[in-house]
Every structure is written in C-alpha cells, then in structure tokens.
N, C-alpha and C positions, 0 to 999 in steps of 0.2 A: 488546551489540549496539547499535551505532546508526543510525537511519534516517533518513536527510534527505529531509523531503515538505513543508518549510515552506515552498516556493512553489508548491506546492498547495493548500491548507488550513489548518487549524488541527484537528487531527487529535482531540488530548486533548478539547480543548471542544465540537466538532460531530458526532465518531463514537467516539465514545470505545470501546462498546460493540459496532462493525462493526471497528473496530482489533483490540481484545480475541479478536473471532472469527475475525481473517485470522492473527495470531499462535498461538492455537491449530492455527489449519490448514495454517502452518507454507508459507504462499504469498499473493500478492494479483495480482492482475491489471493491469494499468496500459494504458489505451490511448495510444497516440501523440497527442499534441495535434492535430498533422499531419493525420493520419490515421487518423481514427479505426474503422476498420477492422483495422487493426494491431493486437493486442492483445498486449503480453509479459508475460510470469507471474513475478514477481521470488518469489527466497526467500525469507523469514521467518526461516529456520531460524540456529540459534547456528552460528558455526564454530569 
C-alpha cells in the first residue's frame, strides 16, 4: 500500500503512533482544506 500525505505532514516523525492507529482501523478521516466542514473518510485497507 502506498499513501501520499507528504504535503501534509510528516506523518512517520510527528504521528507515527495516530498513523499506526488509523491503519489498524483500516480508515482516516481527511477534511477539505476549503472547507472544512467537509470531512471524507479515505480507506486504509489493502486492495
């Protein structure tokens, strides 16, 4: 699986261990920059 969020964060070194927990849970939430009231639920999951 690959995840592109590198113009978000720096995922390894700042959440390493809320990363670890969104991949267990097999989802993550993402709100719209825009709008952030928008919230989309991206998959985790292997395909």
């Amino acid at each position: 699986m690959i995840i592109s969020a590198s113009r978000r964060t720096d995922i390894p070194a700042f959440y390493a261990q809320w990363f670890i927990n969104r991949v267990r849970a097999g989802f993550c939430a993402v709100p719209n920059p825009y709008n952030r009231q928008q919230i989309s639920r991206v998959s985790l999951l292997p395909t």
